[in-house]
PAPA-645265 format. One record per residue (C-alpha): residue number from 1; residue in three letters; x, y, z. Coordinates in Angstrom, 2 decimals, always signed. Example, Ala and Ser with C-alpha at 12.3 -4.5 7.8 and 13.67 -1.06 7.14 Angstrom:
! PAPA-645265
NODE   doba   vexgu        px        py        pz
NODE      1     Ala    +12.30     -4.50     +7.80
NODE      2     Ser    +13.67     -1.06     +7.14
! end
This chain:
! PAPA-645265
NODE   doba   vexgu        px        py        pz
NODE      1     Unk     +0.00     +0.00     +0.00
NODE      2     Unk     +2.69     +2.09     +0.13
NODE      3     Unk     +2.96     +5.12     -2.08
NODE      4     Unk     +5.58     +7.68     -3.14
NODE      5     Unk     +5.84    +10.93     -4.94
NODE      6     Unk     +8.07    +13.72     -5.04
NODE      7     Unk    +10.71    +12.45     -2.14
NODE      8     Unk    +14.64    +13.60     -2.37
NODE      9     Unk    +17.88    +11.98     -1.24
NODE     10     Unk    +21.18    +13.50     -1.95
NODE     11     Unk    +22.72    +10.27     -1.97
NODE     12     Unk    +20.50     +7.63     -3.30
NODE     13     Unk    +17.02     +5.84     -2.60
NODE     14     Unk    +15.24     +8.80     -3.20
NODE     15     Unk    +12.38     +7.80     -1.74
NODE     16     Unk    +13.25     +4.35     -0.56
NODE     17     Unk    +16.60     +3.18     +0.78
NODE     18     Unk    +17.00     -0.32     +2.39
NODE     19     Unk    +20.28     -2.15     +3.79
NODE     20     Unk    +19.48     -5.56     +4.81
NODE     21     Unk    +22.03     -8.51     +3.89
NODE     22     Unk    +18.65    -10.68     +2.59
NODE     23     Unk    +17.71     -7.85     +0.52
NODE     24     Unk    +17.58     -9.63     -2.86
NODE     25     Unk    +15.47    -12.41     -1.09
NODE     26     Unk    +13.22    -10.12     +0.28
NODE     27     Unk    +12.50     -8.16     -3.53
NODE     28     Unk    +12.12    -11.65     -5.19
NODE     29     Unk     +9.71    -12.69     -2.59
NODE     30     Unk     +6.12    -12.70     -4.73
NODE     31     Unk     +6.01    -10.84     -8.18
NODE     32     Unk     +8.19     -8.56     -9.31
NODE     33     Unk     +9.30     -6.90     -6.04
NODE     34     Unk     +5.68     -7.25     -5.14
NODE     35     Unk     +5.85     -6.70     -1.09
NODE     36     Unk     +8.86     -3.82     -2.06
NODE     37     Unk     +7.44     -1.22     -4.36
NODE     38     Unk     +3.96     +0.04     -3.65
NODE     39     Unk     +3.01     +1.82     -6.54
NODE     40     Unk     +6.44     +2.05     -7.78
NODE     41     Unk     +5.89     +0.99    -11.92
NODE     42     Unk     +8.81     -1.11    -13.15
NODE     43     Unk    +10.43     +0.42    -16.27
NODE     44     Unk     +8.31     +3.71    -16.29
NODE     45     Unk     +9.28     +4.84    -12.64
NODE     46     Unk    +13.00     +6.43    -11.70
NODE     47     Unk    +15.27     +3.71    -11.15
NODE     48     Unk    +16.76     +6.09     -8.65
NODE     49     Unk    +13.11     +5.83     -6.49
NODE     50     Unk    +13.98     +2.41     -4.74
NODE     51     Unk    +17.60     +1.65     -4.43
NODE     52     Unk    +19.18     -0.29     -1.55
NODE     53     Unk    +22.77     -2.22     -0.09
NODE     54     Unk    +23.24     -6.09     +0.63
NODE     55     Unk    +24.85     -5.34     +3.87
NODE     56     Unk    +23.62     -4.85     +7.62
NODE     57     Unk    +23.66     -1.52     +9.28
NODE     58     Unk    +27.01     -1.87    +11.21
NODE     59     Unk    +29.00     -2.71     +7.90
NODE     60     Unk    +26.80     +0.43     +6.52
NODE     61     Unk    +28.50     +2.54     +8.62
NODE     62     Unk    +31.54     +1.46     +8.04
NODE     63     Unk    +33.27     +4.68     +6.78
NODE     64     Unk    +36.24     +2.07     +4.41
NODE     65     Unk    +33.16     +0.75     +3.04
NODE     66     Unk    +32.48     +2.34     -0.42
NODE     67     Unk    +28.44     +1.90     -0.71
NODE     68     Unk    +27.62     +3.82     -3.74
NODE     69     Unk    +29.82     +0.70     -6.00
NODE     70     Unk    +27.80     -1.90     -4.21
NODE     71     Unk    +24.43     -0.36     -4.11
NODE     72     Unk    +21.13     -0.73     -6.84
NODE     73     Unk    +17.77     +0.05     -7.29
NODE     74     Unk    +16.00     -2.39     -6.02
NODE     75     Unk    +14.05     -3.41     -9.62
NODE     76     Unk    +17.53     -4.47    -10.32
NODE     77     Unk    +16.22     -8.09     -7.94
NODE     78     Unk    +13.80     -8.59     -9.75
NODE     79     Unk    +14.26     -7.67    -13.37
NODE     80     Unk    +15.82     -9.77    -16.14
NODE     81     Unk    +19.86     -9.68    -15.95
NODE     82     Unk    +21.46     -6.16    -16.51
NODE     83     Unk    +21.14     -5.01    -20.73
NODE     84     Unk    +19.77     -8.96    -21.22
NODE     85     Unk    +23.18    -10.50    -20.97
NODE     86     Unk    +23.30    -13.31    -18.72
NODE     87     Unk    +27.14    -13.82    -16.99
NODE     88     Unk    +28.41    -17.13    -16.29
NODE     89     Unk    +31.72    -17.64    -14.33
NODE     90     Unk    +33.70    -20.96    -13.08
NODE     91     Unk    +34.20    -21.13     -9.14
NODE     92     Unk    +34.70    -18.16     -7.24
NODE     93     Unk    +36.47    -14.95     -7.73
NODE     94     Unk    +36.96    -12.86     -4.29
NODE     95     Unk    +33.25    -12.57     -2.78
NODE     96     Unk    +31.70    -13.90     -6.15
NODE     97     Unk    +30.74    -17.12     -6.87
NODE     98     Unk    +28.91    -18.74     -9.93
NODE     99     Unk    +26.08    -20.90     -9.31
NODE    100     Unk    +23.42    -22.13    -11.66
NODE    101     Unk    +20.13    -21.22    -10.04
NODE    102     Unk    +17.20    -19.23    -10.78
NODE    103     Unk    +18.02    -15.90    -10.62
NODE    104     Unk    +21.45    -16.05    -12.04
NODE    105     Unk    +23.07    -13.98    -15.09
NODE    106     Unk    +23.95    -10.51    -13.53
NODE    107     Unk    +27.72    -10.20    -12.94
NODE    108     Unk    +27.23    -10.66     -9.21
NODE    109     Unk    +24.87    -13.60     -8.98
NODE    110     Unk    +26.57    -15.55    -12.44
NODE    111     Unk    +25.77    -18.74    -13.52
NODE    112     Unk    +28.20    -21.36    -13.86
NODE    113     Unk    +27.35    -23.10    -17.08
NODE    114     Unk    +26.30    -22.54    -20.55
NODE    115     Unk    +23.86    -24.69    -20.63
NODE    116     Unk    +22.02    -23.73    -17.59
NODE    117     Unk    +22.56    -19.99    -18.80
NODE    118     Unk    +20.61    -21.20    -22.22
NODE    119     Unk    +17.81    -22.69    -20.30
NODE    120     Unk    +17.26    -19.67    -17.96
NODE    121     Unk    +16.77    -16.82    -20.70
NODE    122     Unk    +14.15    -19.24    -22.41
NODE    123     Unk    +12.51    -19.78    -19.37
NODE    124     Unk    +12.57    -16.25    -17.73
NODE    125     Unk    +11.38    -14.73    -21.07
NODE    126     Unk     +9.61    -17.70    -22.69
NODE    127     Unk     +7.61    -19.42    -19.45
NODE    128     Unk     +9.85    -22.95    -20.74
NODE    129     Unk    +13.18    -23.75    -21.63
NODE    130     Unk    +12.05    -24.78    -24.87
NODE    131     Unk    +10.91    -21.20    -25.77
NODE    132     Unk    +12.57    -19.55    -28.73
NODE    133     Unk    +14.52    -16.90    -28.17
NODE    134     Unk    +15.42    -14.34    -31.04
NODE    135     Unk    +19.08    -14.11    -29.52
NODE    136     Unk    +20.62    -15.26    -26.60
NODE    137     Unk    +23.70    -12.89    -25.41
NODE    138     Unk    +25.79    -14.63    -22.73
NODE    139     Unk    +28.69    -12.76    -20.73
NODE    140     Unk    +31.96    -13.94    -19.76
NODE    141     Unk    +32.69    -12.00    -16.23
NODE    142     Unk    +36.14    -10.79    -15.25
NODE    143     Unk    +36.21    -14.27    -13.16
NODE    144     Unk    +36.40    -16.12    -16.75
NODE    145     Unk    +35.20    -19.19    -17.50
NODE    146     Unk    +36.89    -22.93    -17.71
NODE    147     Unk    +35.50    -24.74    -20.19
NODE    148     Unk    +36.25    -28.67    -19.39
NODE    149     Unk    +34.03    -30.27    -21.85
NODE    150     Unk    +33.54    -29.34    -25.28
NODE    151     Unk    +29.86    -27.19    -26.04
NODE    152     Unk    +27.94    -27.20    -29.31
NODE    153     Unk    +25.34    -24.89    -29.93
NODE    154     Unk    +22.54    -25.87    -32.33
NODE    155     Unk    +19.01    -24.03    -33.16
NODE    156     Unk    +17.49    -27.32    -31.73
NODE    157     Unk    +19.23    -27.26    -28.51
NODE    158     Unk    +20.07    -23.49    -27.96
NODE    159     Unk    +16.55    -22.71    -28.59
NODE    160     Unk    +17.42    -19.74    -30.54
NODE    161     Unk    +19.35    -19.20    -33.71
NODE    162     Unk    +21.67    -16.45    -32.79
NODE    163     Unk    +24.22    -17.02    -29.90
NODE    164     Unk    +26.59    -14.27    -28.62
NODE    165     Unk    +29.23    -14.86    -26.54
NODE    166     Unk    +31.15    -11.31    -25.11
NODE    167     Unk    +32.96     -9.99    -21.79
NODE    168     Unk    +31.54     -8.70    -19.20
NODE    169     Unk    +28.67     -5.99    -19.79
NODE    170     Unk    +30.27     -5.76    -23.81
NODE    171     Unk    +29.02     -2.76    -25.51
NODE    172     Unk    +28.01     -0.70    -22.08
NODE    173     Unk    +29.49     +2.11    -20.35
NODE    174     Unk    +30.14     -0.73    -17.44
NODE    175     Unk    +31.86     -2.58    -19.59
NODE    176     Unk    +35.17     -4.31    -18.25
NODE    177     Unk    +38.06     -2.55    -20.11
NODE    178     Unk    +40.21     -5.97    -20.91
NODE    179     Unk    +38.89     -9.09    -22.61
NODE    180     Unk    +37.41    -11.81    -20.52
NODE    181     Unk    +38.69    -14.99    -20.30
NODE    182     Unk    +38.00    -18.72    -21.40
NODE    183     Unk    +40.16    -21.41    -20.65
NODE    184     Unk    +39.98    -25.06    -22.21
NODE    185     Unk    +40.69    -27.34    -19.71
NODE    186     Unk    +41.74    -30.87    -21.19
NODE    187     Unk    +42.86    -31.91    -17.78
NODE    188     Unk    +45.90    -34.08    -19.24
NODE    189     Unk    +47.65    -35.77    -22.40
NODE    190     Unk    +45.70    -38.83    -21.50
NODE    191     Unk    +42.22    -37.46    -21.50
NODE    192     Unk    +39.16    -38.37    -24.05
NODE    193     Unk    +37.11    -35.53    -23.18
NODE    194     Unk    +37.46    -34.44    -26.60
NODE    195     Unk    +36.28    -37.51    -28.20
NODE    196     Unk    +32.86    -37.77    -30.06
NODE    197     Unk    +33.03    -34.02    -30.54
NODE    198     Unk    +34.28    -32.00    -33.57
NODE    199     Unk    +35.07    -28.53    -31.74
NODE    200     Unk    +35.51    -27.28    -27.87
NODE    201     Unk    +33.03    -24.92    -29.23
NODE    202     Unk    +31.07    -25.98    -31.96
NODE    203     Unk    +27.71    -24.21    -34.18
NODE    204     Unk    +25.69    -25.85    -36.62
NODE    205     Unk    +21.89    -25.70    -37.70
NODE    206     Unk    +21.97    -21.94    -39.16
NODE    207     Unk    +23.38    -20.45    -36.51
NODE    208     Unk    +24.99    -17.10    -36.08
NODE    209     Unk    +27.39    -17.58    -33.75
NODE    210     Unk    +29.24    -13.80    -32.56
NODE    211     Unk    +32.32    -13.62    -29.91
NODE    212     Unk    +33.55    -10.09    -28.31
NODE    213     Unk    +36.15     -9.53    -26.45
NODE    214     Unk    +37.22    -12.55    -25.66
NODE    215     Unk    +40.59    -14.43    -24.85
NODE    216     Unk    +41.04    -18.10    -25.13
NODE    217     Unk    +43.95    -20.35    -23.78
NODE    218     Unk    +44.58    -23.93    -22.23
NODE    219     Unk    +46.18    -25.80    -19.47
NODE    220     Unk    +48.63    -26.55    -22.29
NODE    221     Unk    +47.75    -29.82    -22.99
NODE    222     Unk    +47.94    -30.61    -26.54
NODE    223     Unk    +44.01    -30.35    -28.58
NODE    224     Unk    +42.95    -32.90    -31.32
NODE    225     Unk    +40.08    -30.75    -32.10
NODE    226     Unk    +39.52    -27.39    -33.36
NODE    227     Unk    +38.63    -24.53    -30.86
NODE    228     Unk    +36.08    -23.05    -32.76
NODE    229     Unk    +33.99    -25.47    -35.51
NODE    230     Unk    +31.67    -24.53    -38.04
NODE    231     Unk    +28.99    -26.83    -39.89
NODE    232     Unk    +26.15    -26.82    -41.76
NODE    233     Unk    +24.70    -23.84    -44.23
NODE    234     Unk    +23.75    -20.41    -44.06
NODE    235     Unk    +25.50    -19.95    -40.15
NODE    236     Unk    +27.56    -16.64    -39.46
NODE    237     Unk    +30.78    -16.45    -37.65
NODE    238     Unk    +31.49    -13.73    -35.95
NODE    239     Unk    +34.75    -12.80    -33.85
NODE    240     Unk    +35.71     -9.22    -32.79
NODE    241     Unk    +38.67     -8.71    -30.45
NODE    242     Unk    +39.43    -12.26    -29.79
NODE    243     Unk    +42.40    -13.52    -28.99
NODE    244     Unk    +43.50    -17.16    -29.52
NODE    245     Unk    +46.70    -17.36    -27.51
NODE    246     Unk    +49.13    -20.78    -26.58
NODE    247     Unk    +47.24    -23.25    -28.62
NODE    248     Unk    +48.51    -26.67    -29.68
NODE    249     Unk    +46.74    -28.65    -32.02
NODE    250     Unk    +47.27    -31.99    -33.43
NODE    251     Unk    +44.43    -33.84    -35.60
NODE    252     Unk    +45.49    -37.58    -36.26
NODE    253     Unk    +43.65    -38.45    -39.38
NODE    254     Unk    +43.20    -34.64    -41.29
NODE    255     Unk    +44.51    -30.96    -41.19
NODE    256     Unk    +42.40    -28.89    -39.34
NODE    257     Unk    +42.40    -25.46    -38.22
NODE    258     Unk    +41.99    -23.48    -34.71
NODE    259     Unk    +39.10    -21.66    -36.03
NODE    260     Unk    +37.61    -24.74    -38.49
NODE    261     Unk    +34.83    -23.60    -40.73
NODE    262     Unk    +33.54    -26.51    -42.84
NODE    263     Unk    +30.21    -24.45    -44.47
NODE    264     Unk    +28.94    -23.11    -47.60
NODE    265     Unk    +25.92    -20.38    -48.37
NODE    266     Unk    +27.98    -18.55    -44.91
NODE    267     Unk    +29.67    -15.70    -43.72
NODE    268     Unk    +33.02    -15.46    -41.74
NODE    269     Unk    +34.07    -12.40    -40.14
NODE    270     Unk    +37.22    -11.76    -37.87
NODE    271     Unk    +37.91     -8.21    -36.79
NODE    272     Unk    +40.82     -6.76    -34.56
NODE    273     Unk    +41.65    -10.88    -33.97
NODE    274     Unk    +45.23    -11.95    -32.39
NODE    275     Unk    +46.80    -15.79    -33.09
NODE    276     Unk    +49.93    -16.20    -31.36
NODE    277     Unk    +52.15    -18.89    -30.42
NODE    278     Unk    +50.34    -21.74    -32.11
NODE    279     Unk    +52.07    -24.77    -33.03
NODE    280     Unk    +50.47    -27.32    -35.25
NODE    281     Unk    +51.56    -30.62    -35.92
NODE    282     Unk    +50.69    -34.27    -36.89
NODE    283     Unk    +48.44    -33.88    -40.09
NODE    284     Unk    +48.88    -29.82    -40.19
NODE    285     Unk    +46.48    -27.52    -40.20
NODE    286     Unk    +46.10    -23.69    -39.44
NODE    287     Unk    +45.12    -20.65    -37.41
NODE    288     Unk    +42.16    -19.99    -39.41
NODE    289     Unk    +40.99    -22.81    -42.27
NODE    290     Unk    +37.88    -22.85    -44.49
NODE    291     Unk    +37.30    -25.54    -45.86
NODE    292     Unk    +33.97    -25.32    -48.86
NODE    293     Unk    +32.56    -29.08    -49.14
NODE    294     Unk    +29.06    -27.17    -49.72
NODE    295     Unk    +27.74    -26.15    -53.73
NODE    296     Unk    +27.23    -22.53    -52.52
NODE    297     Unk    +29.78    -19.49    -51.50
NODE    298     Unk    +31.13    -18.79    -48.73
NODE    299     Unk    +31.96    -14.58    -47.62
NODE    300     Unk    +34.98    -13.99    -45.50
NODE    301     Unk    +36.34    -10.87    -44.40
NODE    302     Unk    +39.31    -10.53    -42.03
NODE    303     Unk    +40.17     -6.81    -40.78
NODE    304     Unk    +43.23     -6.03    -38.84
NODE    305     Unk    +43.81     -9.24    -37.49
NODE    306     Unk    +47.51     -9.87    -36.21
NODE    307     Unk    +48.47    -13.63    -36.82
NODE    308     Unk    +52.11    -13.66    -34.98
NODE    309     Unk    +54.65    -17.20    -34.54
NODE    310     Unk    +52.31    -20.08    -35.98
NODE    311     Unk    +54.11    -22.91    -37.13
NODE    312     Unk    +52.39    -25.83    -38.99
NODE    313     Unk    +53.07    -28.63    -41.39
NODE    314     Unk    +51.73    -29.24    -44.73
NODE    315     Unk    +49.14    -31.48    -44.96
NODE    316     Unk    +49.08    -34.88    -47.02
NODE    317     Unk    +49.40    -32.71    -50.49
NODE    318     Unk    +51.98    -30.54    -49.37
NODE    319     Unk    +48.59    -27.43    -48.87
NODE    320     Unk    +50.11    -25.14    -46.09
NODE    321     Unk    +49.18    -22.18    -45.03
NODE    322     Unk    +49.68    -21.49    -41.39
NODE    323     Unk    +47.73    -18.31    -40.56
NODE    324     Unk    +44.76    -19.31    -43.68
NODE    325     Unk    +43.82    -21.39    -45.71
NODE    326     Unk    +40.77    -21.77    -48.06
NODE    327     Unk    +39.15    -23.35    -50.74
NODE    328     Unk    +37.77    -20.10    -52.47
NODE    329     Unk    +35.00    -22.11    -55.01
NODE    330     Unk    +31.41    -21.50    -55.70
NODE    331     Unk    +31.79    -17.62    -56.19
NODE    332     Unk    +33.50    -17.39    -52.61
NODE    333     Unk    +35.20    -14.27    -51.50
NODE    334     Unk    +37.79    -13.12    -49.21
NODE    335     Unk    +38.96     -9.48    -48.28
NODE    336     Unk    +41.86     -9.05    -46.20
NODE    337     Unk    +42.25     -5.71    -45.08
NODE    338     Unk    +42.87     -2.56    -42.25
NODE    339     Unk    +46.47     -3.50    -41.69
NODE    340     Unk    +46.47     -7.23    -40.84
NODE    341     Unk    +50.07     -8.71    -40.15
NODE    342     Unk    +51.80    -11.96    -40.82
NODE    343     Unk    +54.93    -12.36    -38.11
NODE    344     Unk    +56.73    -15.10    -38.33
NODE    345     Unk    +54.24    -17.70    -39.94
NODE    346     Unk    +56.03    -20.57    -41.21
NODE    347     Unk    +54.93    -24.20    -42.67
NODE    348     Unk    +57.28    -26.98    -42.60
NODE    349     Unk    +56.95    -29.39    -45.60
NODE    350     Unk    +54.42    -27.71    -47.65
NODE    351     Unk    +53.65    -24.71    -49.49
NODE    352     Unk    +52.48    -21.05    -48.31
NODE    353     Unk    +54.18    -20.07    -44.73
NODE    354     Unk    +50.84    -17.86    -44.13
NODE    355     Unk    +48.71    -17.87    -46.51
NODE    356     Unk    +47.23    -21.16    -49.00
NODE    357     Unk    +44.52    -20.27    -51.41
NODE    358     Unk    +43.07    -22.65    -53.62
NODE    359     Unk    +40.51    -20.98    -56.34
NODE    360     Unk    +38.40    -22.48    -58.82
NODE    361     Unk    +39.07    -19.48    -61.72
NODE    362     Unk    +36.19    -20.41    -63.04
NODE    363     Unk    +33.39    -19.22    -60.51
NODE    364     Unk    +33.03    -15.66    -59.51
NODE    365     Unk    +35.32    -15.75    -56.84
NODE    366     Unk    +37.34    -12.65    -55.51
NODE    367     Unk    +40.57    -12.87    -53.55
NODE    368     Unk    +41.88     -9.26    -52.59
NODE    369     Unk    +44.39     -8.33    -50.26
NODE    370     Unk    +43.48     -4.40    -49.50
NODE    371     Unk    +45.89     -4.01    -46.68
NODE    372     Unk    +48.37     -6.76    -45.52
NODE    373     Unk    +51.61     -6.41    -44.33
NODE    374     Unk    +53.41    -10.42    -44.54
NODE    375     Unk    +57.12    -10.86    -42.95
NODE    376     Unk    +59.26    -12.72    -41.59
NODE    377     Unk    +57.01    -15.77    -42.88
NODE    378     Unk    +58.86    -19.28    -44.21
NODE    379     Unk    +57.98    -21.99    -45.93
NODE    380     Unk    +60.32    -25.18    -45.70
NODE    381     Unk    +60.84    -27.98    -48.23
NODE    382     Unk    +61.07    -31.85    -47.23
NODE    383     Unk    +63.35    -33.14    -50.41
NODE    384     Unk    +61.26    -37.08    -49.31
NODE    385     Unk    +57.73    -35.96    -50.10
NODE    386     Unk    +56.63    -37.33    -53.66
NODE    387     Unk    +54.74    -33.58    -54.29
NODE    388     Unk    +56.65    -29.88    -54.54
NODE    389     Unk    +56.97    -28.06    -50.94
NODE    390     Unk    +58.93    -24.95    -50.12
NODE    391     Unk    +56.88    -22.65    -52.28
NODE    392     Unk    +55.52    -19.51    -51.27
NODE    393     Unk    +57.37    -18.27    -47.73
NODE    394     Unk    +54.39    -15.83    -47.73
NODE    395     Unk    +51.51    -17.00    -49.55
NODE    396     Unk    +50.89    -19.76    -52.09
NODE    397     Unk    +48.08    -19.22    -54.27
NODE    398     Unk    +46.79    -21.88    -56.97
NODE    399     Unk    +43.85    -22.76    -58.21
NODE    400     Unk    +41.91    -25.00    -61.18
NODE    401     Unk    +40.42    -23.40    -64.63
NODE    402     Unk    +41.92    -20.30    -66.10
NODE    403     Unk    +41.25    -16.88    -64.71
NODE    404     Unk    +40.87    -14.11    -66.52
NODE    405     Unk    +42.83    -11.02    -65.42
NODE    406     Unk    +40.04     -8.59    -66.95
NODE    407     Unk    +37.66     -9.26    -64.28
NODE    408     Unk    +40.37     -8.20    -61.36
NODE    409     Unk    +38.94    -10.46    -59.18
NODE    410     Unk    +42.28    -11.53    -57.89
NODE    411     Unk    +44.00     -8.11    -56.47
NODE    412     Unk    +46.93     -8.46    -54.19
NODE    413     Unk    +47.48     -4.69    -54.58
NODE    414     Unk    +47.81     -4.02    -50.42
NODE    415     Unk    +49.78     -6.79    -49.80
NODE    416     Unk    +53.19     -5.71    -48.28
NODE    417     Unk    +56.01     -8.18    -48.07
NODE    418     Unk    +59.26     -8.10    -45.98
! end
């Protein structure tokens, strides 16, 4: 029964402060803050109207304890997680601990699991966890995540057919200011977590999958699958700031490739991206491989990515490639461009240190580097192997049919070599 108008605080609550430690409990008892907010109207009132502290009154008066970072309005309780991303975090980190229950996905109540993160936004917007949901956006808090068994995301098991995965409060003032954190944890040399699976994070079924801001390492134990693997048609991949750092990979039966898309009728896009200090060995493979088994195109565009110390082997027909390679057919395209750099890339028995392109000439391809700067990159011959390696310590680029210079699909006019 309780009604407000026209109160004023200088400091907060301005017409309702509370400092209890059960203070969340006591807004998510009922209905959305039900036995809290008297006529208080949820999105239309002042968030500034109810506002409160999880702490009691002696710790209040602490004068070391800095309320205004720990205080919110009390809708906060009660309302879906903070801009609709819902944080997940492994363990806990100081005074923060992630645990999959109901209210979880604000950055200081997190979930601890993908999957239960999924579930929640269907059912908190959706009534089931089988509602679709136009997009699901989950956050990575500055506590990171360990990932220990691989994750695939479908449409039929995501319940939604765009999935974005970003640091903590991405693309808000609150934003944290370095990239969050995701560690594969194999657990040891011995371990078969990986088998039955095709990626530690895998996407198929359509789906756009989009990563910001985002580091990912190991415990330094040696992958046989990709990191990231793509399947299926029409899917997007999308990876902004992301840094793939201290990976090794080794594939027994086929070359594969730290970011492994295996689509057609797609797009791939990888902006302001760092790949460092990958090693690759066994059947090969590389940073970044595309790989078009499809009858349609696929669209990549790579933009000021730095792709620094890979080494890799060539695969069973000498195709290198360290940093990329593709099969550009079907009308495919690829733009490299805004300053990208190739340090150090180097393939050992094959051909193309960074780069291996393999066209068909006679689709409608394009291949254009706009801005590229390759050095330092190396590609080493193996006199045994039955095929030519040691071509192309940059880039090898071949291809089937004849092209036809008049269409200038193929424009290497920004590359820079040294």
């Amino acid at each position: 029964g309780m009604r407000i108008l026209g109160n004023t605080a200088n400091n907060g609550g301005q017409s309702l402060y509370v400092a209890i430690t059960k203070l969340a409990e006591w807004c998510r008892t009922g209905t959305a803050g039900e036995y809290v907010k008297g006529n208080y109207i949820d999105f239309t009132s002042n968030l500034n109207e109810l506002q409160g502290v999880r702490m009691d009154y002696s710790t209040f008066n602490d004068p070391n304890v800095e309320i205004a970072q720990q205080q919110q309005p009390l809708q906060y309780y009660w309302s879906l997680p903070k801009e609709d991303i819902w944080h997940i975090q492994t363990g806990q980190v100081q005074l923060i601990k992630g645990e999959d229950q109901y209210w979880c996905g604000n950055i200081d109540e997190p979930c601890e699991s993908i999957e239960y993160a999924l579930k929640r936004i269907s059912i908190r917007k959706g009534q089931s966890e089988t509602t679709p949901i136009s997009e699901k956006m989950i956050g990575i808090t500055e506590g990171g995540l360990q990932l220990s068994n691989p994750f695939s995301f479908s449409e039929s098991s995501s319940y939604t057919n765009v999935i974005k995965i970003m640091k903590q409060l991405y693309g808000t003032t609150s934003a944290m200011t370095e990239q969050a954190e995701i560690k594969i944890i194999k657990g040891s040399s011995e371990s078969t977590v990986e088998g039955g699976h095709k990626g530690w994070i895998s996407a198929a079924q359509e789906l756009q999958l989009r990563i910001y801001g985002i580091k990912i390492i190991t415990d330094q134990f040696k992958l046989t699958i990709p990191i990231i693997y793509i399947q299926d048609t029409d899917s997007i991949l999308e990876l902004d700031t992301v840094t793939f750092s201290g990976i090794q990979l080794s594939h027994a039966t086929e070359a594969k490739g730290i970011v492994h898309i295996n689509v057609d009728n797609s797009q791939f896009i990888a902006q302001s991206c760092i790949f460092q200090n990958i090693d690759i060995d066994s059947q090969g493979g590389n940073a970044i491989r595309i790989v078009n088994e499809g009858s349609s195109s696929i669209t990549g565009t790579i933009k000021g990515c730095q792709f620094n110390n890979i080494k890799s082997i060539g695969d069973s027909n000498g195709q290198g490639g360290s940093a990329i390679y593709m099969e550009n057919k079907h009308g495919s395209k690829l733009i490299i461009d805004d300053n990208c750099e190739f340090y150090k890339c180097n393939i050992d028995k094959g051909n193309g240190g960074a780069i291996y392109i393999d066209i068909d000439f006679t689709s409608e391809f394009e291949f254009k580097i706009k801005d590229a700067l390759i050095q330092d990159c190396e590609a080493k011959a193996d006199p045994d192997k039955s095929y030519p390696t040691g071509y192309g310590g940059g880039m090898f680029l071949t291809g089937s049919g004849d092209y036809d210079p008049s269409t200038l699909r193929l424009d290497l006019k920004g590359m820079r070599i040294l």
